[in-house]
C-alpha positions in Angstrom: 32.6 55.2 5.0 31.0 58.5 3.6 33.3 60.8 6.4 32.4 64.7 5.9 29.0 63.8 4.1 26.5 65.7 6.9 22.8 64.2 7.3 19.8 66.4 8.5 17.4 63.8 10.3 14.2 65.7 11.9 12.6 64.4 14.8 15.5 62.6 15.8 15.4 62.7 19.6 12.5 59.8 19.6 11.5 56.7 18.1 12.6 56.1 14.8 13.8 59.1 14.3 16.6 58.5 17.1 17.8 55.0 15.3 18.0 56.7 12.4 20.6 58.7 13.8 22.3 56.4 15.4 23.0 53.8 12.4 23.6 57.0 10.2 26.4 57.8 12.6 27.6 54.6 12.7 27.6 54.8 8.9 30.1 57.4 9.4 28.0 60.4 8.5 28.1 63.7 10.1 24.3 63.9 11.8 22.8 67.2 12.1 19.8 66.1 15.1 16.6 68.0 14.7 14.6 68.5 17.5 11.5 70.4 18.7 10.5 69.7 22.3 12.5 66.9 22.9 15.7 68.8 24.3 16.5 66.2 26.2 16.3 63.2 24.3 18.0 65.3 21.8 21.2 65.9 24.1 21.4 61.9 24.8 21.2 61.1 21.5 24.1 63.5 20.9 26.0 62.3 23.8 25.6 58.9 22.7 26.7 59.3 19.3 29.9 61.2 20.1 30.7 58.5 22.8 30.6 56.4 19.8 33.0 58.4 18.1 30.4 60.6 15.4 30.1 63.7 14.8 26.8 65.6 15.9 25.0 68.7 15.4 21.9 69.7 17.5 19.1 72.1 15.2 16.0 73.0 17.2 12.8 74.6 15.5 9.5 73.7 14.9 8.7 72.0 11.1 5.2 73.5 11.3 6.8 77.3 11.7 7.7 78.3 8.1 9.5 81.3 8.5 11.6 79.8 11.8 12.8 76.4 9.9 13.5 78.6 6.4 15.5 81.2 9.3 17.2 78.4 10.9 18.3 75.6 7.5 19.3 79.3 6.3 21.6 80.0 9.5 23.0 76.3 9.7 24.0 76.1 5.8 25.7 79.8 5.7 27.5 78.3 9.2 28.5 74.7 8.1 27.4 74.2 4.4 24.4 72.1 3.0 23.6 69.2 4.1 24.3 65.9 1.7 21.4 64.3 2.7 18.3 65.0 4.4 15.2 62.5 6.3 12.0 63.9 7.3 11.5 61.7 9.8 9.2 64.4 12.4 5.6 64.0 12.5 2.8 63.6 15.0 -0.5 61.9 15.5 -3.8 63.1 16.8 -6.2 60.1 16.3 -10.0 60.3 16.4 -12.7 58.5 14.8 -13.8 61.5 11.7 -17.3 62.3 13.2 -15.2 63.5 16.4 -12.1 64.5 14.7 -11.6 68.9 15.6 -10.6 71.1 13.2 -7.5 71.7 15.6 -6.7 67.9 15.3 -6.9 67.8 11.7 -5.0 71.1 11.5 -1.9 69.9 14.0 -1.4 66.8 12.3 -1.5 68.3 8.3 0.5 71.7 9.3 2.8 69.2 11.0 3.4 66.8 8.8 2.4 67.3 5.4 3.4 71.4 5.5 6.4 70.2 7.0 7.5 68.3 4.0 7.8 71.8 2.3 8.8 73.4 5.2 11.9 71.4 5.7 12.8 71.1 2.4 12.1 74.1 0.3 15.3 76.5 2.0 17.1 73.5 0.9 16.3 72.6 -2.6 18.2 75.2 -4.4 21.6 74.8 -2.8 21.3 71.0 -3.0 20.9 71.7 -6.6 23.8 73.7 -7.3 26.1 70.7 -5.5 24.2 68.5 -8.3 24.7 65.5 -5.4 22.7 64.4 -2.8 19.7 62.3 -0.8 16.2 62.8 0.5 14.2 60.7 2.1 10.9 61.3 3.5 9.4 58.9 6.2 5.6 58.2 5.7 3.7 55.3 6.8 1.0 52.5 5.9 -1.6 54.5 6.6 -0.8 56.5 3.9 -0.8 53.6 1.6 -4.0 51.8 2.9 -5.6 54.4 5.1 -6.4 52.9 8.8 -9.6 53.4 10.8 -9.3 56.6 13.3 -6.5 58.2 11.3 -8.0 60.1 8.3 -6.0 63.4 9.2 -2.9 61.4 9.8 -3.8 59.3 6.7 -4.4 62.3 4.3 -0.7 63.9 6.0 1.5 60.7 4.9 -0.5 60.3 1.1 0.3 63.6 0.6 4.0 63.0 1.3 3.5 59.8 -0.6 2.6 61.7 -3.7 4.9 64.9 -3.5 7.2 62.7 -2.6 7.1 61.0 -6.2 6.7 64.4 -7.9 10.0 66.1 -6.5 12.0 63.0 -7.2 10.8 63.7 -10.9 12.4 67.1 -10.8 15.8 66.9 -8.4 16.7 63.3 -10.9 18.8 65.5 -13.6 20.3 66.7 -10.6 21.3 64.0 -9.2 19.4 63.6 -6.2 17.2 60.9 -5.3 14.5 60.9 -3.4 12.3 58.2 -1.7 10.2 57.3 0.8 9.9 54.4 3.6 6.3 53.5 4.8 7.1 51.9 7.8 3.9 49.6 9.6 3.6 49.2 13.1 7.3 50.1 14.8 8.0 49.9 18.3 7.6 53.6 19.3 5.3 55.8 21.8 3.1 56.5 18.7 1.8 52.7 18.8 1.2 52.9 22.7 -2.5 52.7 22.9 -3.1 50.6 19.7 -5.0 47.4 19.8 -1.6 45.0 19.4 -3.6 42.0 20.1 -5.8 42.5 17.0 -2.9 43.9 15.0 -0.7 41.8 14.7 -2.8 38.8 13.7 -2.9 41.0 10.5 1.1 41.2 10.3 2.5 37.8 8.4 5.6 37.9 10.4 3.3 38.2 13.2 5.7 41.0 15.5 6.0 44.3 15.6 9.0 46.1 13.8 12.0 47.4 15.3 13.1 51.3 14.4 16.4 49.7 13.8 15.0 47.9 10.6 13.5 50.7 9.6 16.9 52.7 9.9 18.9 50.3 8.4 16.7 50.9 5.1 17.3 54.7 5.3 21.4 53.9 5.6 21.5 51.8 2.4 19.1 54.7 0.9 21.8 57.1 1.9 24.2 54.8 0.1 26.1 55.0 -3.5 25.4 51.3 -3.4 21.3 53.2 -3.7 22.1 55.9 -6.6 19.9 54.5 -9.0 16.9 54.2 -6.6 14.4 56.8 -7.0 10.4 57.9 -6.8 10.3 54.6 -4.5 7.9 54.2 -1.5 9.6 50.7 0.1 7.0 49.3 2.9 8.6 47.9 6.3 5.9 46.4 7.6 6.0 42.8 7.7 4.0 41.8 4.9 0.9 43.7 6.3 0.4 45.3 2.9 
């Protein structure tokens, strides 16, 4: 059990995001819960994780907001110290075929995710580096792999995480942080709710759609000492669709 190890998890009221927390909890880390709009998700999650016997911490603020994340990670490490780990999990979708796509579509989605990635992690970098210790994890997607038709904003967002992804796990390793990504495929959440399943999963070799659970249990062995020489690694859930 890693008991007093904390874990920031953004986006954890929903979806992956929320399974996440839960099998890091039941992992035995401390789970700080992110949320933006989703307060009350948010407080079920936390309710269900201390009915399980975890420890929770609910953080609200919006990943795109610069100065309001740097203000809040800077409020929440001088209150209960840096977090061991940390999973940028939140992101959102605004698909459109790229003839149609607005400039406030493509905007949302990059400012959300991709901007988040720095965001999120920047206020944190330097104290993580003075504990020498710790584990990121960012979570991308296929699409940013293989690109997918209707999703070139959302696309361009997760490559970009792909790829400065890679570079920061170049310069935390003499630190002794690791950092990777998980590109999971099609997961049952709301963000697959008005794709074409039935020609979908033809494509998928295990022929289903993943679980968020599978997904998390990936980011709980990344979190793991049994994963300390894991690094600059994208790892595909997916199913064998790519």
């Amino acid at each position: 059990m890693e008991n007093e190890k904390s874990v920031l998890i953004t986006g954890a009221g929903r979806g992956i995001g929320r399974a996440i927390a839960l099998a890091v909890s039941d992992a035995g880390y401390r789970v700080i819960a992110h949320y933006h709009r989703s307060e009350g998700p948010a407080k079920a999650l936390a309710g269900e994780i201390r009915s399980r016997g975890g420890k929770v911490t609910l953080l609200s603020f919006d990943i795109a907001a610069r100065e309001e994340c740097r203000e809040k990670l800077e409020a929440h490490i001088k209150a209960e110290g840096v977090p061991w780990g940390v999973i940028c999990n939140a992101g959102v979708n605004a698909d459109n075929a790229f003839p149609a796509l607005s400039g406030e579509e493509w905007d949302r989605v990059i400012h959300t995710n991709l901007d988040g990635f720095f965001n999120v992690l920047h206020p944190l970098i330097m104290p993580l580096c003075r504990k020498k210790q710790g584990r990121i994890i960012t979570i991308t997607s296929v699409s940013g792999l293989i690109g997918n038709r209707g999703q070139v904003n959302y696309s361009a967002s997760k490559a970009g995480i792909i790829g400065a992804t890679k570079a920061l796990a170049m310069e935390l390793a003499s630190r002794s942080i690791t950092v990777n990504g998980i590109a999971p495929g099609l997961i049952e959440t709301d963000m697959i709710r008005d794709a074409p399943l039935d020609k979908i999963i033809p494509a998928i070799p295990l022929g289903r759609i993943g679980r968020p659970e599978e997904v998390a249990a990936l980011a709980v062995f990344l979190l793991s000492e049994s994963a300390s020489y894991i690094t600059r690694q994208i790892i595909s859930v997916n199913g064998g669709l790519v």
